[in-house]
TIFILUM-735404 format. One record per residue (C-alpha): x, y, z; residue number from 1. Coordinates in Angstrom, 2 decimals. Each point is the difference from the previous one (the first is absolute). Example, Ala and Ser with C-alpha at 12.3 -4.5 7.8 and 13.67 -1.06 7.14 Angstrom:
! TIFILUM-735404
<site X="12.30" Y="-4.50" Z="7.80" seq="1"/>
<site X="1.37" Y="3.44" Z="-0.66" seq="2"/>
This chain:
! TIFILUM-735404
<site X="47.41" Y="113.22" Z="57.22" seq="1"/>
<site X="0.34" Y="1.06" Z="3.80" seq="2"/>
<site X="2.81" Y="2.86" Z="0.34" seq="3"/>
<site X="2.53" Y="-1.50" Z="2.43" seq="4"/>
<site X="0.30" Y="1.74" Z="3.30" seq="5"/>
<site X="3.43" Y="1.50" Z="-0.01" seq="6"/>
<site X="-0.23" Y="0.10" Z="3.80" seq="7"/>
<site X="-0.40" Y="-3.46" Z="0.71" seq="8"/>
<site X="3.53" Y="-1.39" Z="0.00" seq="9"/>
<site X="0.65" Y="2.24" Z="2.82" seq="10"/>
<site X="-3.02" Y="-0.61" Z="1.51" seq="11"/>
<site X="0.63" Y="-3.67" Z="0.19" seq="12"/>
<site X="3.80" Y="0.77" Z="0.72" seq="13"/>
<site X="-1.70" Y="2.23" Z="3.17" seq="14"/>
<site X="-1.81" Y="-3.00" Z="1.32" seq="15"/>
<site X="3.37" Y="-2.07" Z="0.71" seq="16"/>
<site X="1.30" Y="2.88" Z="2.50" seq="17"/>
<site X="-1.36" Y="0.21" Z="3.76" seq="18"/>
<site X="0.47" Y="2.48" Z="2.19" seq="19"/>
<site X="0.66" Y="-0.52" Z="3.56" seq="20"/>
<site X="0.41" Y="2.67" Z="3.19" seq="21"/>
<site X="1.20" Y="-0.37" Z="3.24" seq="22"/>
<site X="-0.65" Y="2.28" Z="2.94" seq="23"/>
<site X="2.83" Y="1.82" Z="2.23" seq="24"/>
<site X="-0.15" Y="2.78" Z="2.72" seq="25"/>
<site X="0.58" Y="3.23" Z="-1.64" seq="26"/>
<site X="2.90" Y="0.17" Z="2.52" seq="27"/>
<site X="1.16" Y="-3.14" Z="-1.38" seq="28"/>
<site X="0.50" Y="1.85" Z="-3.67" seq="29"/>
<site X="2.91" Y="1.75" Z="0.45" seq="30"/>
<site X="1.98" Y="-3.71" Z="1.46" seq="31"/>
<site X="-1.30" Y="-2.02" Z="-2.66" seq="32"/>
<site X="1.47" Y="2.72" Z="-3.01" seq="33"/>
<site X="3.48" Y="-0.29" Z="1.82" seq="34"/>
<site X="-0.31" Y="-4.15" Z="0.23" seq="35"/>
<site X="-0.97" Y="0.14" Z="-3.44" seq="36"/>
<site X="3.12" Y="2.10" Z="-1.30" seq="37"/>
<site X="2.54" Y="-2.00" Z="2.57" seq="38"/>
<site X="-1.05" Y="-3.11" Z="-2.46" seq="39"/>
<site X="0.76" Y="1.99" Z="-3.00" seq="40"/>
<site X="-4.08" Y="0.64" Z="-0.73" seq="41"/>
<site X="-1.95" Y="2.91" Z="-0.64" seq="42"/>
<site X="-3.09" Y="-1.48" Z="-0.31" seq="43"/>
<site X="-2.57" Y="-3.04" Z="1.66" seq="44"/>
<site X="-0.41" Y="-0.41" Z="-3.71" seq="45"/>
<site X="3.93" Y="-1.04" Z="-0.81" seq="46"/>
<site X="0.08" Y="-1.92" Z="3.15" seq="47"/>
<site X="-2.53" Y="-2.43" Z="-0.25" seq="48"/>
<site X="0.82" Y="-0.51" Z="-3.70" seq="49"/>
<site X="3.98" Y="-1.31" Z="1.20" seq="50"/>
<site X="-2.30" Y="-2.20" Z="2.84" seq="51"/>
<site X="-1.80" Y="-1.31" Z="-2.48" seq="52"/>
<site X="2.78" Y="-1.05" Z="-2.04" seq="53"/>
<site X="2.00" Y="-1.15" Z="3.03" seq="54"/>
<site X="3.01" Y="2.56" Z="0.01" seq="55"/>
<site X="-1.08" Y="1.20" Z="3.31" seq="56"/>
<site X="0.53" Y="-0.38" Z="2.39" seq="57"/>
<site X="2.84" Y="-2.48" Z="-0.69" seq="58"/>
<site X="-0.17" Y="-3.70" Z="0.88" seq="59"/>
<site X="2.31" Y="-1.72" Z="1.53" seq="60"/>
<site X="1.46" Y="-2.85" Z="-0.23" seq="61"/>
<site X="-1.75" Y="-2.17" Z="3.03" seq="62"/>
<site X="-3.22" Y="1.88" Z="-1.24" seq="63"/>
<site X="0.84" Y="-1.20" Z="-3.46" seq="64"/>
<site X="0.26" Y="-3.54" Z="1.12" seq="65"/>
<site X="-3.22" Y="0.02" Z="2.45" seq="66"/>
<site X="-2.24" Y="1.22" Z="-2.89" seq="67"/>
<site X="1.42" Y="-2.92" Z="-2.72" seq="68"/>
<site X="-0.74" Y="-2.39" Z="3.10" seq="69"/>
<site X="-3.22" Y="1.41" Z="1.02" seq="70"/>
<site X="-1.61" Y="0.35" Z="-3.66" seq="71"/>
<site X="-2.75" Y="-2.55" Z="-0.05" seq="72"/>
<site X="-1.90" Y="-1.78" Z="-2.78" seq="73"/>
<site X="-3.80" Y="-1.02" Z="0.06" seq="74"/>
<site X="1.37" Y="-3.42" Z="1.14" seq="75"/>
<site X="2.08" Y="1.04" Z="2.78" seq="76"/>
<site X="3.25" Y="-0.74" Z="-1.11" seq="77"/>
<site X="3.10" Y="2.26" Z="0.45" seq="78"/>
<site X="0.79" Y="1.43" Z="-3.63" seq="79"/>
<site X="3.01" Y="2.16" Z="-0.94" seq="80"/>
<site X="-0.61" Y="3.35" Z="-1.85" seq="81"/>
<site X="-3.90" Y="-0.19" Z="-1.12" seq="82"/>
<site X="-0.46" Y="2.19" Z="-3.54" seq="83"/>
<site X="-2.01" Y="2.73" Z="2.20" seq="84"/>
<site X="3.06" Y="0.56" Z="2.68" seq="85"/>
<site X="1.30" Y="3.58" Z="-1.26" seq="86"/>
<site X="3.42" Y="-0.39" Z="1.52" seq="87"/>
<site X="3.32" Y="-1.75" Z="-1.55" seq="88"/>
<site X="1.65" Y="-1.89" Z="3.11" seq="89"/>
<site X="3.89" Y="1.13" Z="0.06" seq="90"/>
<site X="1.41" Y="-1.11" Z="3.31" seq="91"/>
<site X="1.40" Y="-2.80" Z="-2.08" seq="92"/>
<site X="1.30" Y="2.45" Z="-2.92" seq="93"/>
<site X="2.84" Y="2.21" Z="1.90" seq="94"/>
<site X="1.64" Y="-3.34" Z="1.07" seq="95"/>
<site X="3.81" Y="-0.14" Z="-0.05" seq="96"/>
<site X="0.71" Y="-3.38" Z="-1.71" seq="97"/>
<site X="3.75" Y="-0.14" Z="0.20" seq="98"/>
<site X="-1.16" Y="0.68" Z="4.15" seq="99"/>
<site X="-2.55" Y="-3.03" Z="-0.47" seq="100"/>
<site X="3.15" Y="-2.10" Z="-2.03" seq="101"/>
<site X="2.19" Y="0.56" Z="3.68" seq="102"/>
<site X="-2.93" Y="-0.41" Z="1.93" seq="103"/>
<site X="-0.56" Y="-3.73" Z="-1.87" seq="104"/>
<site X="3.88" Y="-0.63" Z="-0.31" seq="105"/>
<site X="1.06" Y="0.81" Z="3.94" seq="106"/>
<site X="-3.24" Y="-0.71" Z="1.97" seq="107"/>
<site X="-2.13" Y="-2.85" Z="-1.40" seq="108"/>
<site X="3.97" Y="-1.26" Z="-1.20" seq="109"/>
<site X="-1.69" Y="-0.92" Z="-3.87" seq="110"/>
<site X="2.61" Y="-0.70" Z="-3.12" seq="111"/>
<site X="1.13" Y="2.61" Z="-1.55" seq="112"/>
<site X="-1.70" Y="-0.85" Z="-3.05" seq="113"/>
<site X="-3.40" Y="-1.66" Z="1.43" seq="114"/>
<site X="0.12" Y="3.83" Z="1.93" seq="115"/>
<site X="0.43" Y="1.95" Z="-3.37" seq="116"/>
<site X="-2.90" Y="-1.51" Z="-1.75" seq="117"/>
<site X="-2.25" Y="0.30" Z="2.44" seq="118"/>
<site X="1.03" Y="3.78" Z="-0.13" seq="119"/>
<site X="-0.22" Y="-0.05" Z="-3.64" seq="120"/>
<site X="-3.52" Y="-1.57" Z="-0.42" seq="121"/>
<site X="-0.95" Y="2.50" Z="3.15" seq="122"/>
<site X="0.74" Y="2.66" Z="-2.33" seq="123"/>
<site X="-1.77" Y="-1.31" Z="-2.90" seq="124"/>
<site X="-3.34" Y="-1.43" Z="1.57" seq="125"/>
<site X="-0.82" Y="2.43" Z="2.80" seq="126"/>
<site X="-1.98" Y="2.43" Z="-1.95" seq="127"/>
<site X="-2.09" Y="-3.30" Z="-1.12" seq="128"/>
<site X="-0.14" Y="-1.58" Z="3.46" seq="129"/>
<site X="-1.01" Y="3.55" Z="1.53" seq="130"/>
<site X="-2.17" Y="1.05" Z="-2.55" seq="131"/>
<site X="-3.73" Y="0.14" Z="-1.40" seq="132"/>
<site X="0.69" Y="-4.03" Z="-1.87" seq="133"/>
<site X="1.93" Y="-2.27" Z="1.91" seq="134"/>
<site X="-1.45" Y="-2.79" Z="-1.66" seq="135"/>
<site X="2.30" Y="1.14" Z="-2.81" seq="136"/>
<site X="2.87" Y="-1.83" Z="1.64" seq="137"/>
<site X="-2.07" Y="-3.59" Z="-0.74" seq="138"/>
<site X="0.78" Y="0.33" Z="-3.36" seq="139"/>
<site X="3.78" Y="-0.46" Z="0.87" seq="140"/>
<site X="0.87" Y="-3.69" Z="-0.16" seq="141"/>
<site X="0.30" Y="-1.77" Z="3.43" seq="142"/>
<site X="3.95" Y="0.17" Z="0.07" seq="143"/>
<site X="-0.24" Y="4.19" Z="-0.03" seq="144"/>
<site X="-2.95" Y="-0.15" Z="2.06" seq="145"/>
<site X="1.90" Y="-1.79" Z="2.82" seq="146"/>
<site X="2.70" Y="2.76" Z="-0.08" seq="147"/>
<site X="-2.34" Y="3.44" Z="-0.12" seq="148"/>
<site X="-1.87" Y="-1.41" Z="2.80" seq="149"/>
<site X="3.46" Y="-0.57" Z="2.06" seq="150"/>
<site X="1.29" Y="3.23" Z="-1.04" seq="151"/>
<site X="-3.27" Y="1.27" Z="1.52" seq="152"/>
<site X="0.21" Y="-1.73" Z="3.08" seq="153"/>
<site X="3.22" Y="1.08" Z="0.26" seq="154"/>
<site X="-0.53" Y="3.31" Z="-0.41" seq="155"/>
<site X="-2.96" Y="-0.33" Z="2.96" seq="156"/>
<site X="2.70" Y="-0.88" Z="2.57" seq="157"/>
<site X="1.96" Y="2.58" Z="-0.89" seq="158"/>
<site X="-2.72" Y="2.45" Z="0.25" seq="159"/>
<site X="0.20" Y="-1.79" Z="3.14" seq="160"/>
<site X="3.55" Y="0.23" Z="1.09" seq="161"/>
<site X="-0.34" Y="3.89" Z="-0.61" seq="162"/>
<site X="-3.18" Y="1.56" Z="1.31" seq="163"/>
<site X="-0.92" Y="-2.73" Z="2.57" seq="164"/>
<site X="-3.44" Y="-0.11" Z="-1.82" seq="165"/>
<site X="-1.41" Y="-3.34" Z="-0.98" seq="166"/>
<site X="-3.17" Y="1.39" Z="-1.89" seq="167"/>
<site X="2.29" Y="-0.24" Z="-3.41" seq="168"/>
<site X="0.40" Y="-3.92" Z="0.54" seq="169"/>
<site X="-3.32" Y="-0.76" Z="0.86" seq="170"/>
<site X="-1.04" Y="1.85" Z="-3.16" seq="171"/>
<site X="2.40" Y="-2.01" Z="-2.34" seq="172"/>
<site X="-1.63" Y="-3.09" Z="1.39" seq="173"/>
<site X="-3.51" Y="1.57" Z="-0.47" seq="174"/>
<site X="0.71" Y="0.49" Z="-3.86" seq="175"/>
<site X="1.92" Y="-3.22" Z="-0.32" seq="176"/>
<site X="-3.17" Y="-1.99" Z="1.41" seq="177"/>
<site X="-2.45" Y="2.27" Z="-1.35" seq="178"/>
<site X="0.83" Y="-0.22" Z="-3.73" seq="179"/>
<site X="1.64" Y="-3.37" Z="0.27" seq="180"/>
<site X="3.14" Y="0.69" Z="-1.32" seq="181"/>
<site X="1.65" Y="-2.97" Z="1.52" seq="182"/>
<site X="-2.08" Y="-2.51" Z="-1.85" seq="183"/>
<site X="2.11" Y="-2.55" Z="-1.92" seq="184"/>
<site X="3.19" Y="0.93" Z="0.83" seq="185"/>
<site X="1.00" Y="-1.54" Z="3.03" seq="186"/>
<site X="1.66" Y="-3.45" Z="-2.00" seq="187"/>
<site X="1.22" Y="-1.35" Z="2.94" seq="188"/>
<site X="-3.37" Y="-1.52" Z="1.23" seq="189"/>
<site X="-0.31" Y="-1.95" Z="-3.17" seq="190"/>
<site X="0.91" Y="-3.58" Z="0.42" seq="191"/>
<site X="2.00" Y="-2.03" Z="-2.82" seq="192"/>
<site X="0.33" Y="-3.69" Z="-0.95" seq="193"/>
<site X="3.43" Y="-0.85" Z="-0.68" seq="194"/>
<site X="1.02" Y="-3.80" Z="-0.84" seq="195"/>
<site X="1.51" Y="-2.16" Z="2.27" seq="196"/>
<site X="3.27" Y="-0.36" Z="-1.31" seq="197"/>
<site X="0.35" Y="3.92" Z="-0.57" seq="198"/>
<site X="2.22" Y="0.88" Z="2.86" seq="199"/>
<site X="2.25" Y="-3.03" Z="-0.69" seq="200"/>
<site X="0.35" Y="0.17" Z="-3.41" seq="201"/>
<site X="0.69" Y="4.37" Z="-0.48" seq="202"/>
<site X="2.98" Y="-0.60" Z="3.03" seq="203"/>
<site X="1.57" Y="-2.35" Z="-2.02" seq="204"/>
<site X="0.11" Y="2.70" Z="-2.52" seq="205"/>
<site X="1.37" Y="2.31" Z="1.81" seq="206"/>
<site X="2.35" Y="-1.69" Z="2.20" seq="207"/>
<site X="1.61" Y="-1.04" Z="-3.37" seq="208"/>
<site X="1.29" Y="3.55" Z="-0.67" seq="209"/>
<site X="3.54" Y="1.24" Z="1.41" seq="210"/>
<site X="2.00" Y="2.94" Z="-0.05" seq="211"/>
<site X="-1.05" Y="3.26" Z="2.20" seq="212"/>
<site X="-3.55" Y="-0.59" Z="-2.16" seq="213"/>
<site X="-0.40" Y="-2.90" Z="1.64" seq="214"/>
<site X="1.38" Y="1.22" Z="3.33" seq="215"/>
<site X="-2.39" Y="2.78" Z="0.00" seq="216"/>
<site X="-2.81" Y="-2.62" Z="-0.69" seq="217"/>
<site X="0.92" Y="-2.28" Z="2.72" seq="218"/>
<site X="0.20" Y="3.03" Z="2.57" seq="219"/>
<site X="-4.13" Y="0.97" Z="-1.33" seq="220"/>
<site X="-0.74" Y="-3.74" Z="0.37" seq="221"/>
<site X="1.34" Y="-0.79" Z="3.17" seq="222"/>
<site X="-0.40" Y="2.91" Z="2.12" seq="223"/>
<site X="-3.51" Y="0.80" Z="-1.18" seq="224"/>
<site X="0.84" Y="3.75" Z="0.48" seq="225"/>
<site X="-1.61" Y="2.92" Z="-2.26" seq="226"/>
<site X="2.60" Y="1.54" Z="-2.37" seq="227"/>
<site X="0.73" Y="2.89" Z="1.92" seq="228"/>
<site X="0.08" Y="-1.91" Z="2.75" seq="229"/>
<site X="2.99" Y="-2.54" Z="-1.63" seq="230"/>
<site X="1.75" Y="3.79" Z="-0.92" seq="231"/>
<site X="-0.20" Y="1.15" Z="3.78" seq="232"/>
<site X="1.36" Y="-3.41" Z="0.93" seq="233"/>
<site X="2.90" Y="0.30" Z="-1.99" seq="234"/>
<site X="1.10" Y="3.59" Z="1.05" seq="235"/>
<site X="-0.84" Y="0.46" Z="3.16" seq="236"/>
<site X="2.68" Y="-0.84" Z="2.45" seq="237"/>
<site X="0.00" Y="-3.03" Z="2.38" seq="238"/>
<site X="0.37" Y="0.53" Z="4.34" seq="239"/>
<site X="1.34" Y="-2.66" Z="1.82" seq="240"/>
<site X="-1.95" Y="0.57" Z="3.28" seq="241"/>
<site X="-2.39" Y="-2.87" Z="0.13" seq="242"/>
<site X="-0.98" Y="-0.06" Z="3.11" seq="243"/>
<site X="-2.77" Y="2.17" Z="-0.23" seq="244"/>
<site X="1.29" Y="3.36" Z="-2.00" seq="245"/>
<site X="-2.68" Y="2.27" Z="-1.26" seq="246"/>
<site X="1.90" Y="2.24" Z="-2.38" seq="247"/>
<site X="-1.12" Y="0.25" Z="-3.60" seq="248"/>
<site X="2.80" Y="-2.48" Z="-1.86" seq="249"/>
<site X="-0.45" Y="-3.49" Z="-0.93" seq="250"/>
<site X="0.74" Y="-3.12" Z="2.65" seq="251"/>
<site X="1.02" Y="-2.83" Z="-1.52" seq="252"/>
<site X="0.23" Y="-3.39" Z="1.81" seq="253"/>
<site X="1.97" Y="-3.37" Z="-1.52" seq="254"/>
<site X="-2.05" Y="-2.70" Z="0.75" seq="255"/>
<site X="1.96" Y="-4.02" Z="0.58" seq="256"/>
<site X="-2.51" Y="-1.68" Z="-2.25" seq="257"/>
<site X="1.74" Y="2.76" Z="-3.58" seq="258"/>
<site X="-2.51" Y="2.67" Z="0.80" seq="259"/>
<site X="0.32" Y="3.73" Z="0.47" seq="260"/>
<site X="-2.64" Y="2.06" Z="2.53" seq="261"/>
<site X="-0.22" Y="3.74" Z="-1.97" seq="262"/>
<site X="-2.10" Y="2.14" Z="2.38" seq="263"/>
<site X="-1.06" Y="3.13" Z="-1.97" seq="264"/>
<site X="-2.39" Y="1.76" Z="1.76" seq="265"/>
<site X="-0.58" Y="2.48" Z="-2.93" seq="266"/>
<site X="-3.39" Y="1.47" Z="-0.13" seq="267"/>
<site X="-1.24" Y="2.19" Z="-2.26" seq="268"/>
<site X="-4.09" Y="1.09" Z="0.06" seq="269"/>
<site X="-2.30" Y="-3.37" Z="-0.52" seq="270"/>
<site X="3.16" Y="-1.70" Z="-1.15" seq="271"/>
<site X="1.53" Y="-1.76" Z="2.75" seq="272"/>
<site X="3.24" Y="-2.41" Z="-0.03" seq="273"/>
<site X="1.25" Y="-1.92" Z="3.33" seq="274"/>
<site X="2.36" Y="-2.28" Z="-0.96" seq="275"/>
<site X="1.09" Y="-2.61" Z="-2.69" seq="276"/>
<site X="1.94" Y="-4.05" Z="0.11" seq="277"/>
<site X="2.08" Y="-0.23" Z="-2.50" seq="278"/>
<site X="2.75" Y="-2.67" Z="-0.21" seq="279"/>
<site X="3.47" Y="1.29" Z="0.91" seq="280"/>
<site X="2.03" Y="-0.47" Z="-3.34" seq="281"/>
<site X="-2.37" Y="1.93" Z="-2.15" seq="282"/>
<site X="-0.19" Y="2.95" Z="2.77" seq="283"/>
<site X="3.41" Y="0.30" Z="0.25" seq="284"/>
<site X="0.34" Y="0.02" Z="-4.23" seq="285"/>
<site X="-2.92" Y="2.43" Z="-0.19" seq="286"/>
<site X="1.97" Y="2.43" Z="2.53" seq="287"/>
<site X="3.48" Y="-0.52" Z="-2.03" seq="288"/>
<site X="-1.37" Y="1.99" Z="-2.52" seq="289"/>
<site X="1.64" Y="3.48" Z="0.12" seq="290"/>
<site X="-3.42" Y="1.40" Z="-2.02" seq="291"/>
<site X="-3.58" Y="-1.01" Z="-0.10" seq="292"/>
<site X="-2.89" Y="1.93" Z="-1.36" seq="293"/>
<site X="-3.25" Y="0.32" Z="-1.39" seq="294"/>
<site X="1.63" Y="-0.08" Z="-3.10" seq="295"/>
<site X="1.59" Y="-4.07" Z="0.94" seq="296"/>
<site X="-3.49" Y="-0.63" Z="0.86" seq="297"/>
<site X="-1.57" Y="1.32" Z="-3.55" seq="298"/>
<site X="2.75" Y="-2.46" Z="-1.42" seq="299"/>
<site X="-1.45" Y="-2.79" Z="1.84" seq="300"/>
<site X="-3.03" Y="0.60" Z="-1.06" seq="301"/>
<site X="0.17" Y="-0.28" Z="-3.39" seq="302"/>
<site X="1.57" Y="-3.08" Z="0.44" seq="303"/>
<site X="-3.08" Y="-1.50" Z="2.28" seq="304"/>
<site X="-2.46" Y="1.30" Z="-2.72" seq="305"/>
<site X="1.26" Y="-2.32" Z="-2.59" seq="306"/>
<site X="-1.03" Y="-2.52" Z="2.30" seq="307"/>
<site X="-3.54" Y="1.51" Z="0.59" seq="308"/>
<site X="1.13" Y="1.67" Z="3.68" seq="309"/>
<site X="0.16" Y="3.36" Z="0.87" seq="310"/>
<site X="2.41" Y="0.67" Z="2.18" seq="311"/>
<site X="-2.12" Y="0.95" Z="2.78" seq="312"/>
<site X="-1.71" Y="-3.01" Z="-0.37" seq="313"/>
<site X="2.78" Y="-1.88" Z="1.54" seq="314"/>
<site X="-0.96" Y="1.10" Z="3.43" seq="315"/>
<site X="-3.42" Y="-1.79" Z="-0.69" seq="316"/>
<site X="1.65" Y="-3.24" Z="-0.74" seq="317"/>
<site X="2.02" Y="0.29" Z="3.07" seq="318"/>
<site X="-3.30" Y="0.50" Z="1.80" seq="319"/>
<site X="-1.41" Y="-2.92" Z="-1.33" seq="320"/>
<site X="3.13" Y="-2.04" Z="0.39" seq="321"/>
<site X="-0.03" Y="1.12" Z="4.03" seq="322"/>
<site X="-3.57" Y="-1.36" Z="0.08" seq="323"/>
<site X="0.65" Y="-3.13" Z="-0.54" seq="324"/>
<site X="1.60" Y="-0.77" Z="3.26" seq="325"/>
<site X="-0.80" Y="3.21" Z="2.27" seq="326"/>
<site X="-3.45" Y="1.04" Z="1.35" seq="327"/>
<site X="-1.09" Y="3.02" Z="-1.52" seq="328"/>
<site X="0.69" Y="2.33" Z="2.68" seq="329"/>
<site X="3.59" Y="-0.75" Z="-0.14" seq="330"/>
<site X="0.16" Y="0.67" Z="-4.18" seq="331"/>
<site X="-1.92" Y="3.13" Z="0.74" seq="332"/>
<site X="3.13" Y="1.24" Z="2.78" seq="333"/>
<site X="2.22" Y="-0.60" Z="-3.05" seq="334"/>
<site X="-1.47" Y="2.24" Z="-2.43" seq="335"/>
<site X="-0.76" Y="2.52" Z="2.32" seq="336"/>
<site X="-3.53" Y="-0.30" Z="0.58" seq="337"/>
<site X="-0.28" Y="-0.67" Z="3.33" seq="338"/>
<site X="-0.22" Y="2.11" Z="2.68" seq="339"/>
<site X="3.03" Y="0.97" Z="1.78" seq="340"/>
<site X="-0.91" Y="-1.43" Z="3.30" seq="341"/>
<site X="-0.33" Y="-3.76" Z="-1.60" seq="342"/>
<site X="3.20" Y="1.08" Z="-1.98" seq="343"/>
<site X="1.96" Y="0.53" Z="3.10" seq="344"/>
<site X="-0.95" Y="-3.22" Z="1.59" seq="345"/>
<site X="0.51" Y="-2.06" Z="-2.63" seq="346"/>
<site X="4.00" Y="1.80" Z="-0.69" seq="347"/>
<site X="0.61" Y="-0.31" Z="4.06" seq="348"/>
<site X="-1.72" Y="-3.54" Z="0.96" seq="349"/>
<site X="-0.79" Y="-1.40" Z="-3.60" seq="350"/>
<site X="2.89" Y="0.21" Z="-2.46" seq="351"/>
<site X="1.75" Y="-2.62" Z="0.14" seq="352"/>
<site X="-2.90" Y="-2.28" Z="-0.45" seq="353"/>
<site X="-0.58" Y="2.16" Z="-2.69" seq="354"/>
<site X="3.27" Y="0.02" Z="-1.72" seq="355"/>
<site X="-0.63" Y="-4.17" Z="0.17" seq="356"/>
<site X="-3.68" Y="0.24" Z="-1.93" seq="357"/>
<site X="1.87" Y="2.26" Z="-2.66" seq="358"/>
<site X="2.60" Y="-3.05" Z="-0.61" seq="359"/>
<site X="-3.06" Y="-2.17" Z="-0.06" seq="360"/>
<site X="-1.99" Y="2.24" Z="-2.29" seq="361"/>
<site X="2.36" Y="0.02" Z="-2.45" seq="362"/>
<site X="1.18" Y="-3.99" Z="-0.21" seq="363"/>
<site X="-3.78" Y="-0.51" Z="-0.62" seq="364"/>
<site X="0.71" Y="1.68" Z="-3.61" seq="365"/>
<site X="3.57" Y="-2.23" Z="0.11" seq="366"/>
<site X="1.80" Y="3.46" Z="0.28" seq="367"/>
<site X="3.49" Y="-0.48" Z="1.68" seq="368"/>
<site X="0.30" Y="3.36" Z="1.91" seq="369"/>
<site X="3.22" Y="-0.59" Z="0.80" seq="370"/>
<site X="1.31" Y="0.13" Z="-3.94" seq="371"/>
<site X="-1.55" Y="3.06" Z="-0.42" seq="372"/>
């Protein structure tokens, strides 16, 4: 047997060290001693050990966010954190979320609650988003994809909004595309066959039900508004300066032909909503009501569900019902998708054309607007 050579373990441990040496002026000594102390070093030794492992000198935030966007794999395409970048980004970490909430609440005007949970899955996702595996965040199913990915974007404009530095969106966007965490979960672009007879036959339905269930049905059927939108509607107070007024409360104009002319004008980040038809008797019922909450609107819903509806889904049946008679343009200006510059023609020049397809629209399904 060969006696083991107790020096070789170090020897081998030796061979993984390298020295290097740099060269000063001798007068240069004395400076580089007193740099080295003002950075809390004694040694060359101690501070290239710290640059090694990133603690000095610190990076900042837009450095943090240059080297994510600038990290490169063999196939050219931008990468967040690779396994061989030393650093943890923070700039995202010291971020005052009940700041972000305000930010989301009083500049991009979201819901309260749409606003909280983007917060909320902000605070739970970021480290994931930010970190070495995005591609964790695929795993999710396509419902909490959508919302980390809006909480992200989110969070990019407010980066935005507070250092004037749009490096932090165009990195969001980078890892979005990159790792393709948007696949599948965009369900709007998916078309549907529905039967014929669909539309006419789930009105009937729910035209059937009364009380203030069936008054808060009729108000989501005919005005095609959003459910915070029909909430706003109800409390926000009414000017009576039509002839051009540009203040923030509702405008409401009584057409002859039993129609009422709501101009909203509440907009609230992509979300937009112009105005709404809706026929007189119902509007003035649906403003009667001393209260009117989310809370009327979860009632409703159950109701709608035992007829296979969600709520929301009455503002696609209103869509579909405008359709029939208007060109699509015109439905679009309805449900707020339109640009405001169309929308504003159509409320100055258009409406009352308008107000006469909506009639039209709805006698095609035999709906008598004015019993409603």
């Amino acid at each position: 047997m060969v006696p083991m050579d107790v020096d070789q373990p170090k020897q081998e441990a030796w061979r993984n060290w390298k020295c290097f040496t740099i060269k000063i002026k001798k007068e240069e000594l004395p400076l580089l001693n007193q740099r080295l102390k003002l950075y809390g070093y004694n040694t060359m030794t101690e501070l290239t050990r710290d640059f090694i492992l990133c603690k000095f000198p610190i990076v900042t935030e837009d450095r943090q966010i240059q080297a994510l966007q600038g990290n490169q794999q063999a196939n050219g395409l931008s990468t967040a954190l690779a396994v061989n970048c030393p650093f943890e980004p923070s700039f995202y970490k010291d971020t005052n979320l009940e700041d972000m909430l305000n930010y989301l609440l009083n500049i991009r005007k979201l819901q309260e609650h749409n606003a909280r949970s983007l917060v909320s899955y902000f605070r739970r996702f970021s480290d994931i988003f930010f970190g070495r595996d995005p591609t964790e965040i695929s795993k999710l199913t396509p419902h909490k994809r959508m919302w980390v990915m809006q909480s992200m974007r989110q969070f990019g404009n407010y980066y935005f909004y507070k250092t004037n530095n749009p490096d932090c969106k165009e990195l969001i966007e980078k890892i979005i595309s990159r790792f393709g965490l948007n696949v599948g979960w965009d369900r709007q672009k998916r078309i549907y066959i529905v039967d014929g007879n669909f539309v006419e036959v789930k009105l009937k339905a729910l035209l059937k039900v009364e009380g203030e269930i069936g008054l808060t049905i009729r108000i989501g059927l005919f005005t095609g508004l959003r459910e915070d939108e029909i909430v706003y509607a109800h409390d926000m107070e009414t000017c009576n300066n039509n002839s051009g007024c540009s203040c923030e409360k509702l405008h409401v104009v009584n057409k002859a032909n039993g129609l009422t002319v709501v101009l909203i004008n509440w907009i609230r980040g992509h979300k937009k909503c112009y105005f709404t038809i809706v026929p007189t008797g119902l509007w003035h019922q649906f403003r009667e009501q001393l209260v009117f909450t989310d809370t009327d609107i979860d009632t409703a819903h159950k109701m709608t569900k035992k007829f296979g509806i969600k709520y929301m889904d009455l503002r696609k049946i209103h869509y579909n019902v405008m359709c029939k008679v208007m060109p699509e343009n015109e439905a679009d200006i309805l449900v707020g998708r339109a640009k405001s510059v169309a929308a504003r023609h159509y409320a100055i020049y258009e409406i009352d054309n308008m107000a006469e397809k909506y009639k039209e629209a709805w006698q095609k399904y035999n709906v008598n607007i004015h019993g409603q």
